[in-house]
N, C-alpha and C positions, 0 to 999 in steps of 0.2 A: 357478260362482265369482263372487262379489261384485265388482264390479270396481273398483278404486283412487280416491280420492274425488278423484284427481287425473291428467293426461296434459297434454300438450305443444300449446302450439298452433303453426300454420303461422306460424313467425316474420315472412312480409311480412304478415300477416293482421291483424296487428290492431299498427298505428304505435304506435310507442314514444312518449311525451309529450314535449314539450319542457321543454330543462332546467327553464326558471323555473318550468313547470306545476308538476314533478314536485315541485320544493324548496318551491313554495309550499302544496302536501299534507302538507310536511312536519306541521303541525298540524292537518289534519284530519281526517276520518271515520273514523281507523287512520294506521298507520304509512305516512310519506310514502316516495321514492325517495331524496330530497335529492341529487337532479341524479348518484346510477347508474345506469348503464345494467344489463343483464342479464347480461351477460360478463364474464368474468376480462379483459379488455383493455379496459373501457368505465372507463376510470380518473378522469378532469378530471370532476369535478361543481360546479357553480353552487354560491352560498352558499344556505342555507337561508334564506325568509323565515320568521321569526316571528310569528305572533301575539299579542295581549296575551293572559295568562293569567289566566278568573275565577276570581279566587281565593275569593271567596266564595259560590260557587255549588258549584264541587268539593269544599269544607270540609263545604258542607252534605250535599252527597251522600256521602261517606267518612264524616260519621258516621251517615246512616242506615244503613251498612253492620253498624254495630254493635245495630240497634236487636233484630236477632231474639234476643240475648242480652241482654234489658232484666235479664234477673233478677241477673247477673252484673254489668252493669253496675249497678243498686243498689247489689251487696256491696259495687264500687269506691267509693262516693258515701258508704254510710255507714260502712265502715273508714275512708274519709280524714275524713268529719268528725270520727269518734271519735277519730282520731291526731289530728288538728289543734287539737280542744277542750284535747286535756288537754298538750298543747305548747302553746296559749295561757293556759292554766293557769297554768303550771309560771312563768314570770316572777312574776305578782303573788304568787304566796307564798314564794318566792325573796328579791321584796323585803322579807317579814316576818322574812326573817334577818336582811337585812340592817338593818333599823331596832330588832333584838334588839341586834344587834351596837354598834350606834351609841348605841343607850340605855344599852347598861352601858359603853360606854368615858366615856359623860355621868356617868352616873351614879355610875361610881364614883371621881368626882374632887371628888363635891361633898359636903361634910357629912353625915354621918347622921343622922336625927332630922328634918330636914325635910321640908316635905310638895312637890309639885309647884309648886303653887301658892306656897308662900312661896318659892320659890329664883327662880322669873316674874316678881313681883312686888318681891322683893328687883333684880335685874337690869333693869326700871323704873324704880325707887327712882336707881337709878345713871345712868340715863340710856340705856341699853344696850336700846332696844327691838329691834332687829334682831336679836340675841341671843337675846329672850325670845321674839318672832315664831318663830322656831325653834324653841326649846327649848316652845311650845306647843303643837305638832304633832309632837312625843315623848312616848310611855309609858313615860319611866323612873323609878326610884326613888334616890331621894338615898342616897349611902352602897351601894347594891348593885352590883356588876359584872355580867359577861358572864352570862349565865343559858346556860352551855351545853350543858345538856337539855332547853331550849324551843330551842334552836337545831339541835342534832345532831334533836329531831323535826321540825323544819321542811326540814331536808333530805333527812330519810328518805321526806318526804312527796313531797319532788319528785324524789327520783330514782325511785321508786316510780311517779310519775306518768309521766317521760319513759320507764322502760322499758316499761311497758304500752301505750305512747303510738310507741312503736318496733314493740313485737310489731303492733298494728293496722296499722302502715305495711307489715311484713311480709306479713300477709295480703292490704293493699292491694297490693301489687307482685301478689303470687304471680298473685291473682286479675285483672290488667289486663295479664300474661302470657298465662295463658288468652285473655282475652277476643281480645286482638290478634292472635295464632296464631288462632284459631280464626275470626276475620273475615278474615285473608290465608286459610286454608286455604279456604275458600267463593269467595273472591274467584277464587282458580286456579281452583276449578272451576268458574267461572262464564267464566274465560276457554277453558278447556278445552271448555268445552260450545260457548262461542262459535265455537271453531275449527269444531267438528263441522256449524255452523250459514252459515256464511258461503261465499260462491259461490266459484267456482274464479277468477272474473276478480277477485277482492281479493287473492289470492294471486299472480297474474300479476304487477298492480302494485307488489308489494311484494319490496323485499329481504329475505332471509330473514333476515339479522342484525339487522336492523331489527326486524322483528316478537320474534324470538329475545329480544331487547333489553328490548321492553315487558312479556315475559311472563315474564324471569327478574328481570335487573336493578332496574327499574322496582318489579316489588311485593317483588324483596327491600328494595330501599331505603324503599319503603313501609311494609313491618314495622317494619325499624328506626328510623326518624322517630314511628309511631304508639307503641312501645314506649318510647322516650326523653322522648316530651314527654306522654303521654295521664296517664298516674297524677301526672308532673310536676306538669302546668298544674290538675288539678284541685286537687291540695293545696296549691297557690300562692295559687289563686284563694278556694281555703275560708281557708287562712295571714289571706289580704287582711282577707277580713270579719271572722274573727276574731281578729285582733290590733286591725282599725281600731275593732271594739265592747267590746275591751279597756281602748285607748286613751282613750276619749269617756268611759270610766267614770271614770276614774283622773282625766284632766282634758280636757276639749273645746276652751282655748284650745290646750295643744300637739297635740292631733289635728289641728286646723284645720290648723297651721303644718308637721306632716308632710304633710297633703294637700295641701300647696303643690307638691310633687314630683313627684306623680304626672299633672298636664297636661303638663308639661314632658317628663314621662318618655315620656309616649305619643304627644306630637309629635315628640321625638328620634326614638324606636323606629319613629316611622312615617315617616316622610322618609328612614329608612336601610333600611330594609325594602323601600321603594316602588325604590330602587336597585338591590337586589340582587337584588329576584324575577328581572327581565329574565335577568340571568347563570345563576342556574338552571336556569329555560327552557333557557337554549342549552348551558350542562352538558349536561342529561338527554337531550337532541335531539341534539349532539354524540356522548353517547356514544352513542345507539342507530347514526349513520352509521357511527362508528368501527366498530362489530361488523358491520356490515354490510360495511363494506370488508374488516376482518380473515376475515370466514367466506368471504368471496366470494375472496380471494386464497387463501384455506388450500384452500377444493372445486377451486381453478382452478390449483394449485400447477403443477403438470406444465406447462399451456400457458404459464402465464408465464413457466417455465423456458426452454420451447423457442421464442417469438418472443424473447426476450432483451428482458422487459420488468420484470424486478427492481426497479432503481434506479426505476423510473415509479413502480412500486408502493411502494417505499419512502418515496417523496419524496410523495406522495400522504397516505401512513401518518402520514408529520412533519407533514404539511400539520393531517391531522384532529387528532394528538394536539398540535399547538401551541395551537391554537384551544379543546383540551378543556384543556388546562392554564391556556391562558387565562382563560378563561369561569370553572373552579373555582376559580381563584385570588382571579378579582374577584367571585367569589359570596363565597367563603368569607373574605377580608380585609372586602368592606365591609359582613356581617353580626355579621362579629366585632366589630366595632368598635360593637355596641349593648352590649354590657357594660361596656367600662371607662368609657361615656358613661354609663350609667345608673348606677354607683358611682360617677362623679364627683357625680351629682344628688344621690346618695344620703346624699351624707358633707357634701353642702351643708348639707341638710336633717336629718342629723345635731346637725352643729354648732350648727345655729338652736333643735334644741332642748334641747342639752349647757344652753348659753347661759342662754334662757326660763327651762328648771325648773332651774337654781342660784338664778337671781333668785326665783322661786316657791317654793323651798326657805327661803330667806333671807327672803322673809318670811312665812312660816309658815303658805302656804295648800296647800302640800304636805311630806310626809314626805321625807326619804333615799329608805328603801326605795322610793316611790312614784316619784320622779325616775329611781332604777335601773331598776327594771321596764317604766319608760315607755322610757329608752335602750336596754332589749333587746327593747321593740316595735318602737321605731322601726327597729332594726338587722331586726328580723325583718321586719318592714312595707316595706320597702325589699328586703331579698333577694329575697324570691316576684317582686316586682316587675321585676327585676334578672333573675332567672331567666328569667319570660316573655318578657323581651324576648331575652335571650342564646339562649333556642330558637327565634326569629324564624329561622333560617338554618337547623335541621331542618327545624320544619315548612312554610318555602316548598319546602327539598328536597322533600319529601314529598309538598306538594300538585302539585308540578311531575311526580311521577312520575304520583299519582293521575291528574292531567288526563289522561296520556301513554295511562293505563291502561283511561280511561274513554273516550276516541277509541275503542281497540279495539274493546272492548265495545257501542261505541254504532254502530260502524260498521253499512252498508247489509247483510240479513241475504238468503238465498234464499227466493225466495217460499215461503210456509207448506205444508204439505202439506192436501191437500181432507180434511175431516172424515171422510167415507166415500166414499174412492177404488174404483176400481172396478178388479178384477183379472181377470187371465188365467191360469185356471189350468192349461190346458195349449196351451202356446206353439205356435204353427203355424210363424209366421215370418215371418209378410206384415208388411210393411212399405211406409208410403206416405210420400212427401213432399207434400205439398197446398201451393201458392204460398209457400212458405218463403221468407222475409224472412230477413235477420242482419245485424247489425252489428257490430264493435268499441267504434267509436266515432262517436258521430253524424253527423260531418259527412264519413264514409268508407265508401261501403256494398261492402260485400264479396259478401253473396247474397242475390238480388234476385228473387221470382218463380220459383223452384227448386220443379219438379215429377217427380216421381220413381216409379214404383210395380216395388217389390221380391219375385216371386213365392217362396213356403215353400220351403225348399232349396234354391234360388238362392246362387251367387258372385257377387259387385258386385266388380267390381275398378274401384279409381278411381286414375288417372292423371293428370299433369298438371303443370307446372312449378313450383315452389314460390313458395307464395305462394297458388296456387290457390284455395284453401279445402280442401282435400280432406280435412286432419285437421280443420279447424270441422264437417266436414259430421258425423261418426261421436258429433265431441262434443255434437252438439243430439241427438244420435241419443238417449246417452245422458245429457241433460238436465245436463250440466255447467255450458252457457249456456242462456239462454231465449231462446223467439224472439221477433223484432220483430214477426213478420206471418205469416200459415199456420199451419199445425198439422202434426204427425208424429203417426201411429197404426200401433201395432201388435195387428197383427188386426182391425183396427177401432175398437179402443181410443185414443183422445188422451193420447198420455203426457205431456202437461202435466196430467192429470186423475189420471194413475198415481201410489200413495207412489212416491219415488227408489229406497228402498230398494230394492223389489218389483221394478221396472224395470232393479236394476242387476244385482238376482240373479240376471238371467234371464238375464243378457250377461258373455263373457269377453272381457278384452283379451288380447291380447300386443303390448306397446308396444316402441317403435324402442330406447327408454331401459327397459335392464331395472330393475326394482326389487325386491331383496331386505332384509330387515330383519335383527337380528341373531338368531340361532337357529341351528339343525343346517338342515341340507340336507334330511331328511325334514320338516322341520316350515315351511320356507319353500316344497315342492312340496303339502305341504298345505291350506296358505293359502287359504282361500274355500272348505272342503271338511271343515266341522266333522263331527267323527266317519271319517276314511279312515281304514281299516284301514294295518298297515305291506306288507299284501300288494297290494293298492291303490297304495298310493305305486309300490312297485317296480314294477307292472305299467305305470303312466304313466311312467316312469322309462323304463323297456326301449322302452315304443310309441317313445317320443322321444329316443331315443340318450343318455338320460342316465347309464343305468345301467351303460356301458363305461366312463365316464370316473372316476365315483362311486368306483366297484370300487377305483381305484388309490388312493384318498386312504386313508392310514391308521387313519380312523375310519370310513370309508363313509359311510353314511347319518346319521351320529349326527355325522359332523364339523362343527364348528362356523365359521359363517361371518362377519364383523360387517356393517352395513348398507350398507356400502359393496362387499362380498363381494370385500375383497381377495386371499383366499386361494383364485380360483378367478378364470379370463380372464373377457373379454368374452363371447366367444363359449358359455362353459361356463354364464356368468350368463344371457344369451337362454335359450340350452334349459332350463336350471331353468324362467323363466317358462311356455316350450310346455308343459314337463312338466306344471306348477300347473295353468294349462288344459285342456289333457287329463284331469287328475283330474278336475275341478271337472265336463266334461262340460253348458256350457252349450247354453240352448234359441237364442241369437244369438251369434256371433263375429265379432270385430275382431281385424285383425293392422295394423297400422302399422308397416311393415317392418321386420315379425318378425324375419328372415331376417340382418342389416345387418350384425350384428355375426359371421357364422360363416364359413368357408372354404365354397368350392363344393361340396367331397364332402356334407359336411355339412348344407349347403341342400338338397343332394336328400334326404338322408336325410330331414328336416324336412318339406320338401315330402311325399313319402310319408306322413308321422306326419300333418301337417294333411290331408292329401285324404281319411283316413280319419275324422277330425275332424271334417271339414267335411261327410259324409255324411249328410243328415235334417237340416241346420241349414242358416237363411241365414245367409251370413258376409261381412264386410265387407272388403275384401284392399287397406290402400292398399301401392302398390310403386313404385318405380323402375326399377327391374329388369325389364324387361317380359320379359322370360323364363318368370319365376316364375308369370305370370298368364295364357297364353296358354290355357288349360282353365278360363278363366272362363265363366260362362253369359254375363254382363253386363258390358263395361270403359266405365265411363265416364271420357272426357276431357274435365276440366274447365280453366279458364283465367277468371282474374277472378272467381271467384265463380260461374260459368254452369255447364253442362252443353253443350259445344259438338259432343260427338259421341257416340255409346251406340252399342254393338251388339258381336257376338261379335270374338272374334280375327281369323278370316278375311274377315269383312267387310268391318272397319275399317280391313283393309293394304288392298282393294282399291278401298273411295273413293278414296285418298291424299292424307287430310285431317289433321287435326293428331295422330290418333296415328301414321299412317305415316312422319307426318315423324321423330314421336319413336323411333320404331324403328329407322329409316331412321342415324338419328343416333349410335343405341345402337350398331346393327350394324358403322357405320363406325369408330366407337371401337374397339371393339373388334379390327375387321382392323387398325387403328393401333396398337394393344399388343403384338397378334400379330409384327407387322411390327417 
């Protein structure tokens, strides 16, 4: 059986951080604690410190995220500049209606038979140069009106132009769709892989809502920011140049005078932007605590029901969700507030050049139509503008998630596995401790100089008050942590040199904490046992008393259980795991008080199933119960970290050393229940 990439460690074993530590993790190497504890009743948490967020360092890394679909991104680059050309288009011959339009309402109020030139010249004659400045920079004819079949094809040309100019926008979407799905979809796997990769002690540290948080939440709101602003800001930014090399054609003095808006606009956008990133930060950090409270009150329901700590938890709850209301409120008000700033600029800079090209019109160094088309750059020249700035409040969402997301990802990984590890391929069972070192935490030493040697078919039963180490010891066994100092070898082998893999397949747990997933009851006894027949399951089943209790469920073997295995006790979920073990038939065994969760009858039966288990395997038995372990070959009792006493059952009552006392303790308990 492959053994869980996860188990419990000796809660005094390794100190909890202090609040401020924990909150001020909140921004780094992965998901912080932000001042929870591990319990359903570890409620009061410190405020979160913040870090500033690079925003331009994570911008650059989120879009090399896109770079393995360059080809795709091209399609985005040039469908937007093909939409965006002929929507820069679409204005200047738009204005050749409109100066169609204008020359036959001229035109046909003046004389026929005259030429251009003598109605100019005639309106000079008069004194009316202003007039004639105008009417020179017109192509009408004296005597004709509206010509409106050079006007009906001037329009046919441009809606012609804008729908083809649409359909590109459409491809542009469809395909920056793609692209973004398909960079979030790599992104999960890359956090997915990262889970697979990361030590057991990052998972210790972290609240599971927390983590939960950065790997749902976090890159769903990443999609949707990358989705909203990517196809946006590029046809904004293409809008830009070509409307601003529209404009410069048409006239350079009113380009100049629209490009007056644009410092202005990107010192507003940036003074309001520089405001609201903070509030996002603590958004997106808020809500990962928020889930982290809410998951840890929902797994913790029943005990908070039964200390009578509700209202704590609720008032906890209000606490996180006033501060997340906060925080989005003041994210999302003071980035709001770069759009109607940049329309104010916008309509300044409007007006400046309503104003310009009338005067420029009037004296005849621009057309009508030219003045129009220049006010639908300018209005377009300003929206793209307008736009980037009003996505300023997605995309800091965005980049605040990516940071949140790329912590994870970047966090500290387990050390790599040896190129060509060296295997055991048939397991004896020996196992040695050689001056084993361990710590939690640096300045906390737990096991110091631990020497051990575990003969093949050998029982270690380890004993000892908690706190001891006694489950650290089983987890260096099976490389969960690494050591500070010494080596573990099985058979001779240093399984710091072994794959994990190989080393974990060789070894079954059955832990204090059963763990079932959601499936039938055959397929969770199955589990680390690819390919068991169903005559197999049921024969592990029967060894370990599973198959009495099975029998009565209305589906049997095929009922289905969820990963909580509500529909089955405590005690019924333990024997499921023996059973898994049993199948599985490992060359090394660990039970960490297997037994914890079953009635006495039952323990013995158990006991039976394992003895026959434990036959031709060394097995690691930690217990309380010293009942349970008194057929050990080996009890060690340990305290602090040490090995303070070894040797068989009958021995160890007749030092009367610290297991005697333990016994001694046990025994009198018990005549006190008795009693």
């Amino acid at each position: 059986m492959s053994a869980p990439e996860s188990t419990e460690q000796d809660t005094a074993s390794a100190p909890a951080k202090p609040a401020g530590e924990r909150a001020s993790a909140a921004r780094g190497p992965g998901p912080g604690g932000g001042g929870f504890g591990r319990g359903p009743a570890a409620f009061m948490g410190g405020p979160s410190v913040e870090k500033a967020l690079d925003f331009k360092g994570s911008l650059k890394r989120l879009l090399r995220l896109l770079q393995p679909q360059r080809a795709v991104l091209y399609g985005v680059l040039v469908f937007g500049i093909a939409s965006v050309t002929l929507s820069v288009i679409g204005p200047k011959i738009l204005g050749k209606a409109t100066d169609l339009i204008f020359a036959g309402v001229v035109g046909q109020d003046l004389p026929a038979g005259l030429t251009k030139e003598q109605v100019i010249a005639g309106l000079r004659a008069k004194g009316d140069d202003t007039l004639a400045d105008m009417f020179s920079a017109m192509n009408f004819v004296p005597g004709r009106g509206i010509d409106f079949d050079a006007v009906g094809q001037v329009l046919m040309w441009v809606l012609l132009l804008y729908i083809v100019a649409s359909f590109f926008a459409l491809l542009q979407a469809r395909l920056t769709t793609n692209l973004v799905q398909r960079a979030v979809f790599e992104l999960r796997e890359k956090i997915e892989e990262k889970f697979a990769k990361l030590p057991l002690s990052y998972f210790d540290r972290q609240p599971r809502g927390e983590v939960l948080s950065r790997a749902t939440n976090d890159i769903d709101n990443l999609a949707q920011s990358l989705q909203q602003t990517l196809a946006q800001i590029v046809s904004s930014l293409l809008m830009v140049v070509g409307v601003l090399a529209m404009m410069f054609v048409i006239s350079p003095l009113l380009a100049l005078v629209a490009l007056l808006s644009v410092p202005a606009s990107v010192i507003v956008a940036a003074k309001i932007g520089k405001k609201a990133q903070p509030q996002f930060i603590k958004q997106w950090s808020t809500t990962g605590r928020l889930n982290a409270h809410i998951e840890e009150m929902y797994t913790g329901h029943s005990l908070v029901k039964v200390f009578g700590r509700r209202e704590e938890a609720e008032e906890v709850f209000r606490e996180h969700n006033d501060t997340l209301y906060g925080a989005s409120f003041k994210a999302q008000f003071i980035s709001g507030t770069i759009q109607p700033a940049m329309m104010f600029i916008g309509n300044l800079s409007y007006v400046l050049v309503a104003v310009i090209g009338a005067l420029r019109v009037a004296s005849g160094t621009l057309s009508l139509g030219d003045v129009q088309a220049f006010i639908q750059y300018s209005r377009q020249f300003s929206q793209p503008v307008t736009q980037i700035a009003s996505m300023a409040n997605l995309l800091q969402s965005g980049i605040a998630s990516a940071e949140r997301v790329f912590a994870l990802l970047d966090a500290d990984e387990q050390e790599a596995e040896p190129a060509d590890p060296p295997r055991v391929d048939k397991v004896r069972g020996q196992v040695e401790f050689e001056h084993v070192s361990f710590r939690y935490t640096e300045d906390t030493p737990l096991i110091e100089d631990l020497s051990l040697t575990v003969e093949p078919g050998h029982t270690v039963a380890i004993v000892g008050p908690t706190g001891a180490g006694k489950t650290t010891l089983v987890n260096l066994l099976m490389r969960f942590y690494e050591l500070d100092g010494g080596r573990i070898t099985l058979d001779g082998v240093d399984i710091a040199e072994m794959d994990r893999e190989d080393l974990r397949s060789k070894t079954g747990m059955v832990l204090q904490d059963a763990w079932l997933f959601g499936g039938t009851i055959a397929e969770n006894i199955a589990y680390g046992s690819a390919g068991a027949t169903h005559e197999e399951i049921v024969e592990a089943a029967k060894a370990t008393h599973v198959d009495r209790f099975v029998r009565t469920l209305p589906d049997g073997y095929d009922t289905v259980i969820d990963d909580e295995g509500g529909t089955v006790s405590a005690g019924e979920k333990q024997l499921l795991t023996v059973a898994r073990a049993f199948l599985a038939k490992p060359a090394i065994l660990i039970l960490d008080e297997a037994t914890s969760s079953v009635d006495t009858r039952t323990e013995v039966l158990i006991q039976r199933a394992m003895n026959s288990l434990r036959e031709g395997r060394t097995s690691f038995v930690i217990a309380h119960r010293l009942s349970t372990i008194r057929d050990a070959d080996v009890i060690l009792v340990m305290e602090n970290g040490s090995i303070v006493e070894q040797g068989d059952h009958e021995t160890l009552l007749l030092t009367g050393g610290a297991y005697s006392r333990l016994y001694a303790a046990q025994f009198a308990e018990a005549l006190a229940e008795t009693d």
